[in-house]
C-alpha positions as a printed NumPy array, in Angstrom:
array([[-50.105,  17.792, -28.954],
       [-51.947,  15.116, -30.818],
       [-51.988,  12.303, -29.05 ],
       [-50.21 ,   9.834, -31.312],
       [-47.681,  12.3  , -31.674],
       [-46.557,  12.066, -28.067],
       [-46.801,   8.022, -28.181],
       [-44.422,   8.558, -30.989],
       [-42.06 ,  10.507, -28.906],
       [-42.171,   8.923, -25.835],
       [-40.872,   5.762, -27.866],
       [-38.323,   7.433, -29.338],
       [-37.102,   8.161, -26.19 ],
       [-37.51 ,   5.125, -24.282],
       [-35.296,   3.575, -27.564],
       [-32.617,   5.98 , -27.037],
       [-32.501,   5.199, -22.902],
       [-32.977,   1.504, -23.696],
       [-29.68 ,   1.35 , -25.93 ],
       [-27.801,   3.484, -23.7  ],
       [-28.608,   0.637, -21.111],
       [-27.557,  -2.067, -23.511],
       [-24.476,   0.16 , -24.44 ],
       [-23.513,  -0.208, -20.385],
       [-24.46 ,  -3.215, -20.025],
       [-22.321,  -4.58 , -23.246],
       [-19.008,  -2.966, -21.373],
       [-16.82 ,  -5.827, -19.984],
       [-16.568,  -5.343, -16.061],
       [-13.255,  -3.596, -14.877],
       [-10.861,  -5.716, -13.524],
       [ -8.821,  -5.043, -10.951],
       [ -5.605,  -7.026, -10.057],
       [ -4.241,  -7.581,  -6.275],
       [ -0.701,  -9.118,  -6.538],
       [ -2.019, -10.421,  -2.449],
       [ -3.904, -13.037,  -0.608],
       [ -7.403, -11.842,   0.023],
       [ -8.087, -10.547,   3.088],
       [ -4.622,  -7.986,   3.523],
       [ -4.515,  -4.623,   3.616],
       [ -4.212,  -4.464,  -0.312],
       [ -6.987,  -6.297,  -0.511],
       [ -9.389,  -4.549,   1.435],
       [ -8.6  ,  -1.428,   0.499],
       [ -8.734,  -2.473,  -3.036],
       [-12.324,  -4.048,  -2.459],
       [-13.426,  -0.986,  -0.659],
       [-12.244,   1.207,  -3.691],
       [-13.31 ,  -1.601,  -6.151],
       [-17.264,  -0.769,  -5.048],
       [-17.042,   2.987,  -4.892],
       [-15.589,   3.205,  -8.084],
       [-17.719,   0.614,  -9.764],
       [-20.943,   3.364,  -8.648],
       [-19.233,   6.374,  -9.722],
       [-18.241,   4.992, -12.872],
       [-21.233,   3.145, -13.679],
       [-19.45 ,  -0.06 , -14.796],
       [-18.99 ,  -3.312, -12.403],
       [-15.792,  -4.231, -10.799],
       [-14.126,  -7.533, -10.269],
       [-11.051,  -8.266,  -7.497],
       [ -8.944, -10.712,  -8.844],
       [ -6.204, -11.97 ,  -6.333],
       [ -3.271, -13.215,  -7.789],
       [ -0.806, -13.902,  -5.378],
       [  3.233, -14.79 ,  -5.259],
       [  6.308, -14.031,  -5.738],
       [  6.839, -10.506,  -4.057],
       [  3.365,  -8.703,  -6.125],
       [  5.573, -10.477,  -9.437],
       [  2.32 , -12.581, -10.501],
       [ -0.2  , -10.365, -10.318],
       [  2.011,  -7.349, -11.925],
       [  3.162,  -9.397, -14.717],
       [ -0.07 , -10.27 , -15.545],
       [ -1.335,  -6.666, -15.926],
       [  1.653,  -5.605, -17.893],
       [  0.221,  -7.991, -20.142],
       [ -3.021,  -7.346, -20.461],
       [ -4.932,  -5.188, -23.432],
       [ -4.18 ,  -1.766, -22.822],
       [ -8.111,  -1.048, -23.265],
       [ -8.538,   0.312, -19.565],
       [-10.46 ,  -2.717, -18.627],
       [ -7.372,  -4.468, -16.566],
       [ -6.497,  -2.484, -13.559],
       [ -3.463,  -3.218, -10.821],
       [ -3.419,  -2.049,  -7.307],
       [  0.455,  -1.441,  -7.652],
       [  1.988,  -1.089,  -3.806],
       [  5.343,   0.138,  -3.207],
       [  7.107,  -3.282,  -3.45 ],
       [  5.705,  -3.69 ,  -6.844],
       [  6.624,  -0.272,  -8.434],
       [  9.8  ,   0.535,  -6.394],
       [ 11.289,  -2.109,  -4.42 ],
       [ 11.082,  -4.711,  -6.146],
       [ 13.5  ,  -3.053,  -9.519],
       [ 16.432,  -3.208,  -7.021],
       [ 15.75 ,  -6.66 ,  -4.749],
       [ 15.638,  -8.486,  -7.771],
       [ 18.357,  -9.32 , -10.522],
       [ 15.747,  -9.03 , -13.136],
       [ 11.608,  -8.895, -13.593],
       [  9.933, -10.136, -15.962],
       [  7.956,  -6.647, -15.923],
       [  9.23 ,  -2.999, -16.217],
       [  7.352,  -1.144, -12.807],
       [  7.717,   2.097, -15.704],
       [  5.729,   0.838, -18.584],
       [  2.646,   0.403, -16.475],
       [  0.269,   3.519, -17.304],
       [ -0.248,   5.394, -14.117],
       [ -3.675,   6.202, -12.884],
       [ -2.711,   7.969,  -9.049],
       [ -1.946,   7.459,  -5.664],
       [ -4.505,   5.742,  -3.116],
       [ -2.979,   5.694,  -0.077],
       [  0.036,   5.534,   2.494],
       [  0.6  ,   2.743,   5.23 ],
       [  2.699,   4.265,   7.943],
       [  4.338,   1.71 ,  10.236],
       [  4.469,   1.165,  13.717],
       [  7.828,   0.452,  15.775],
       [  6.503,  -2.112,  18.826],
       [  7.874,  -3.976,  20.979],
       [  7.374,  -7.296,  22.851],
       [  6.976,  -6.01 ,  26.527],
       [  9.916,  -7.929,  28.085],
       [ 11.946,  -5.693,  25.958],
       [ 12.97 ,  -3.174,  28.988],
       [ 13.039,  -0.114,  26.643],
       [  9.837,   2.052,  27.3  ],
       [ 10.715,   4.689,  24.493],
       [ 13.096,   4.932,  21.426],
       [ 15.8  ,   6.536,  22.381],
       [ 16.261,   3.918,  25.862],
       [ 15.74 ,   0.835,  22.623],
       [ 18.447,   2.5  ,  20.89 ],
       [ 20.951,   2.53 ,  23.676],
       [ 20.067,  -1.181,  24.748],
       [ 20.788,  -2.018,  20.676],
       [ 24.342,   0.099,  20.9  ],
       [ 24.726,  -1.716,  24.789],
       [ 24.47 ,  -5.065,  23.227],
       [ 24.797,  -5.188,  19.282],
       [ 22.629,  -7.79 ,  17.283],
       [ 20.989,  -8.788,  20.438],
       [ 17.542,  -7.615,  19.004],
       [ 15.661,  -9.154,  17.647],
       [ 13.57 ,  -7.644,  14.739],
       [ 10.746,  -9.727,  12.381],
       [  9.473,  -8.858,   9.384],
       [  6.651, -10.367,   7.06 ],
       [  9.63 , -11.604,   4.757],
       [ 12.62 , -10.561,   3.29 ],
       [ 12.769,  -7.268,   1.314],
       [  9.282,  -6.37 ,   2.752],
       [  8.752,  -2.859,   3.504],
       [  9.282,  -3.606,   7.056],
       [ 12.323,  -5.205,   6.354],
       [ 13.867,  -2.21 ,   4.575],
       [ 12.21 ,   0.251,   6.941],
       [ 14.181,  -2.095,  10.161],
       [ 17.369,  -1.844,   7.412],
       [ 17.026,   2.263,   6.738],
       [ 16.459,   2.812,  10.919],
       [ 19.817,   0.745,  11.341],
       [ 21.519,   2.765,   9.067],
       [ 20.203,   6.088,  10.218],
       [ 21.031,   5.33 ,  14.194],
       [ 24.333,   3.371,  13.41 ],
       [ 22.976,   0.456,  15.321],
       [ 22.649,  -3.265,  14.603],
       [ 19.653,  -5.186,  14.751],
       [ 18.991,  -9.161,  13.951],
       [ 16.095,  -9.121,  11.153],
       [ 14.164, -12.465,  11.259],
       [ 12.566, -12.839,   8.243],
       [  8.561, -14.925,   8.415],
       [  6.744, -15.872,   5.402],
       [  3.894, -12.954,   6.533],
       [  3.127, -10.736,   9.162],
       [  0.712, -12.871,  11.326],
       [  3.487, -15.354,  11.993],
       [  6.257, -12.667,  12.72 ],
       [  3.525, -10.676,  14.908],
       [  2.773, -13.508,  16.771],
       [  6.902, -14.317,  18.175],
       [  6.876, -10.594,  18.95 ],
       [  3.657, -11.182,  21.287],
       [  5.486, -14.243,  22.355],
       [  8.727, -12.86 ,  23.545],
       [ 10.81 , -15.109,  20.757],
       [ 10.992, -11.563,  18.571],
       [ 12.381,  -8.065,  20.592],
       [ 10.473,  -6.11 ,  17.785],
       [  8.475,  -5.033,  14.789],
       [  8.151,  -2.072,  12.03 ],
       [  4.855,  -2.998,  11.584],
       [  1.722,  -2.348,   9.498],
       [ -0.878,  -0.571,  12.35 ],
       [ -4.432,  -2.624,  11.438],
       [ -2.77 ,  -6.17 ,  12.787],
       [ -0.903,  -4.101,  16.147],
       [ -3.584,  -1.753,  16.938],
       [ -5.473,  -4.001,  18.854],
       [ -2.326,  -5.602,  20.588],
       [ -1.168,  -2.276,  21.445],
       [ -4.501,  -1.089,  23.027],
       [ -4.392,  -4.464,  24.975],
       [ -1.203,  -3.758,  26.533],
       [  0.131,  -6.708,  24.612],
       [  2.828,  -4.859,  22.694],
       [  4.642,  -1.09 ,  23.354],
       [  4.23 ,   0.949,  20.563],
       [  7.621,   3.521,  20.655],
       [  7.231,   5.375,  17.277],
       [  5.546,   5.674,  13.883],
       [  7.487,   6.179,  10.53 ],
       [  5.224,   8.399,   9.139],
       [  6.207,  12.556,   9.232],
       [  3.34 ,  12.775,  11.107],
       [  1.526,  11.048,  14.319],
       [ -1.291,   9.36 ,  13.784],
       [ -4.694,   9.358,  14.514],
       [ -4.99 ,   6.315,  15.909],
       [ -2.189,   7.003,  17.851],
       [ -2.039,  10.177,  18.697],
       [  0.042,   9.817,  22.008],
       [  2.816,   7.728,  19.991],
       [  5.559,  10.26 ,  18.759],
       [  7.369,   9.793,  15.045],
       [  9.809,   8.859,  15.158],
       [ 11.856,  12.329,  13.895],
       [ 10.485,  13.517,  17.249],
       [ 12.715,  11.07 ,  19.451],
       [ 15.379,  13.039,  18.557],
       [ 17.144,   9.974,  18.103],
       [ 20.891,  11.01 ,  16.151],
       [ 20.356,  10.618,  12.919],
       [ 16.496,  10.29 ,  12.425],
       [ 16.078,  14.005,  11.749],
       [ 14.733,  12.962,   8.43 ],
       [ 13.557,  10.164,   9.043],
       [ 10.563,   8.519,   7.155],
       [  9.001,   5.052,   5.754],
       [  5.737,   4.53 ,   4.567],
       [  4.432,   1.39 ,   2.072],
       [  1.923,   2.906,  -0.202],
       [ -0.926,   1.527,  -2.678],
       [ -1.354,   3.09 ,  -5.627],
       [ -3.324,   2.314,  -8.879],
       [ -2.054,   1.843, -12.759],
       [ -2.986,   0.301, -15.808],
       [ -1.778,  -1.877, -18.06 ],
       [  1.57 ,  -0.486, -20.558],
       [ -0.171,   1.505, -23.078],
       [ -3.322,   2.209, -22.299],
       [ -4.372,   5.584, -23.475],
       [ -4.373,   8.838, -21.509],
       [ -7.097,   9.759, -21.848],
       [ -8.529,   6.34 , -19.982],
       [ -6.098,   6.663, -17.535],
       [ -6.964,  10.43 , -16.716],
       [-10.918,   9.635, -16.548],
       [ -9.733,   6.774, -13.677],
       [ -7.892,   9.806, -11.862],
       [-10.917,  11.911, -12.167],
       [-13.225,   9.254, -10.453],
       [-10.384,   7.653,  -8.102],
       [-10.177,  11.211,  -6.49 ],
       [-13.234,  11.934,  -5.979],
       [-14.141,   8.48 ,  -4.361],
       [-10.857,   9.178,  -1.972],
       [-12.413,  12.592,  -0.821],
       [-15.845,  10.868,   0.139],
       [-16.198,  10.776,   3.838],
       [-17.606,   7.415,   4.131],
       [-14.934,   6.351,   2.576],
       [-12.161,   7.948,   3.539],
       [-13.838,   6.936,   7.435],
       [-13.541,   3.223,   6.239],
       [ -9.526,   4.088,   5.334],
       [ -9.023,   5.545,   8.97 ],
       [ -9.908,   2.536,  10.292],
       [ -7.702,   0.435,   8.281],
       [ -5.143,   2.788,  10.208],
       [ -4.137,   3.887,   6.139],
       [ -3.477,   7.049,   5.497],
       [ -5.196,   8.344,   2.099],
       [ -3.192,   9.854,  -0.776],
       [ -4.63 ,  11.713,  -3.631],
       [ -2.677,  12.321,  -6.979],
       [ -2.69 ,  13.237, -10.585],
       [ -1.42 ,  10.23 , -12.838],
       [  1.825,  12.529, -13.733],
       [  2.515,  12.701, -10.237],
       [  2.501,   9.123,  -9.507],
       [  4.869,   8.951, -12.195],
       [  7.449,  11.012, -10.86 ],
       [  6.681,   9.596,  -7.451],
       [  7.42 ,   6.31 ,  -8.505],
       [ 10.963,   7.326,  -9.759],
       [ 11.717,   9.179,  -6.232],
       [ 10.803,   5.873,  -4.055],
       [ 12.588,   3.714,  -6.404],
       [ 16.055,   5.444,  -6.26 ],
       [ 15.252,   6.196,  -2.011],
       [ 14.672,   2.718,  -1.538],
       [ 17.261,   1.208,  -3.771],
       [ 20.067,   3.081,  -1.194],
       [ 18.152,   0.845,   1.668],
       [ 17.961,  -2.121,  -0.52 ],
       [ 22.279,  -1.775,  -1.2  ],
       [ 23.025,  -1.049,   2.177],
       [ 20.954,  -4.243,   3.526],
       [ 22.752,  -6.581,   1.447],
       [ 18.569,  -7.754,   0.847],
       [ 18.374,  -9.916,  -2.449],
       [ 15.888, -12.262,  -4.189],
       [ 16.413, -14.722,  -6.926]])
């Protein structure tokens, strides 16, 4: 090959590499919306999935927080945005389902939001402060029925998860239970360790560390299944406790996209969101977040979405739990 014939091509080339580079570099950076303060759960699990996904995809990834009103802000703001697939939300549980029946009205629809899949589930943990006498669930559940409303239960506000889960265990045991409602979980978490609070259903990455401390008793998890963390701490269907057979209350993180964006967008985010969720590193990083991962296709998020919103409207009508 002549010599100014393989100048010629190896210009060519670098041309062709150097405008695919500009072509990447021209792409506006993903965003991705958490309806929470930084430094939750949400957030770090969205930050965590935020720079996996930025590598796999080959396009950079902002966190915007945006904060208030019950995951309202930051969902109303997606279900605005330009359904282009560069606005993402990390859409929990209170934003997709709980919310449609604790408030009168939204001012988005949790089923116009283009589904992308399922990230992961956040099993709570029943503790207890340890002047509470009861050592497992079934002795907490006769001290309830021995004394009605005399526990104490917090919760990191009303119509949290942890509300509704305290709400749905009520129900399902025929007990009654006080729910004390804090404006977060740090400040309800820290009565409980007091002895002002008899109890939590709490998230397990703020307990873990009391409960390894001896600080709080851990009695059950809500989850179907025990957890890793925790593996001497039964569910709680294994109490046996009457009426808990079926027992079962997770939060869960999922992500969507703003109304409209097309499907085939949406099913290139599943593609990559899955396979970032089955890397071990990061799926090690989830563990100790005590979350448990969740993999999905977008269709199945959608029909998801529909079961947890008519399951957790029952708990939301049989607490009474409203927000204006």
């Amino acid at each position: 090959m002549k010599l100014s014939k393989f100048f010629a091509q190896l210009t060519a080339v670098v041309a062709v590499s150097a405008a695919a580079s500009m072509a990447v570099a021209a792409q506006p950076p993903v965003t991705l919306v958490v309806p929470y303060a930084p430094g939750g759960a949400t957030d770090i699990l969205a930050r965590t999935l935020a720079q996996s996904l930025s590598q796999e995809l080959d396009r950079s990834m902002v966190v915007e927080n945006r904060a208030g009103g019950g995951t309202i802000i930051g969902a109303q703001l997606v279900s605005r945005a330009e359904p282009d697939g560069n606005t993402l939300l990390m859409a929990t549980s209170t934003t997709l389902a709980i919310n449609r029946s604790l408030y009168k009205s939204l001012p988005y629809n949790p089923s116009d939001f283009a589904p992308v899949g399922m990230v992961a589930e956040v099993p709570l943990v029943i503790v207890v402060s340890p002047s509470v006498k009861a050592k497992t669930l079934p002795e907490l559940v006769a001290l309830a029925k021995a004394d009605p409303g005399a526990l104490t239960f917090g919760s990191a506000g009303n119509g949290s998860p942890q509300h509704l889960a305290g709400e749905m265990f009520k129900t399902d045991t025929g007990i009654s239970l006080t729910h004390v409602p804090y404006k977060g979980t740090s400040a309800a978490l820290n009565d409980v360790l007091g002895g002002q609070v008899s109890m939590m259903f709490a998230d397990l990455a703020p307990v873990l560390p009391q409960i390894q401390a001896g600080k709080l008793r851990a009695l059950a998890v809500t989850s179907a299944k025990r957890l890793p963390n925790l593996p001497d701490v039964p569910t709680v269907r294994e109490t046996q406790v009457p009426g808990t057979a079926n027992f079962e209350a997770v939060a869960w993180q999922s992500l969507v996209a703003a109304p409209g964006t097309p499907e085939a967008t949406t099913q290139a985010y599943n593609t990559a969101l899955n396979k970032v969720l089955n890397d071990p590193a990061v799926q090690e990083k989830f563990l100790a977040y005590g979350v448990s991962i969740r993999t999905s296709t977008p269709q199945e998020l959608k029909s998801y979405i529909e079961t947890e919103s008519a399951r957790w409207a029952t708990v939301v009508k049989a607490s009474g739990a409203t927000v204006e």
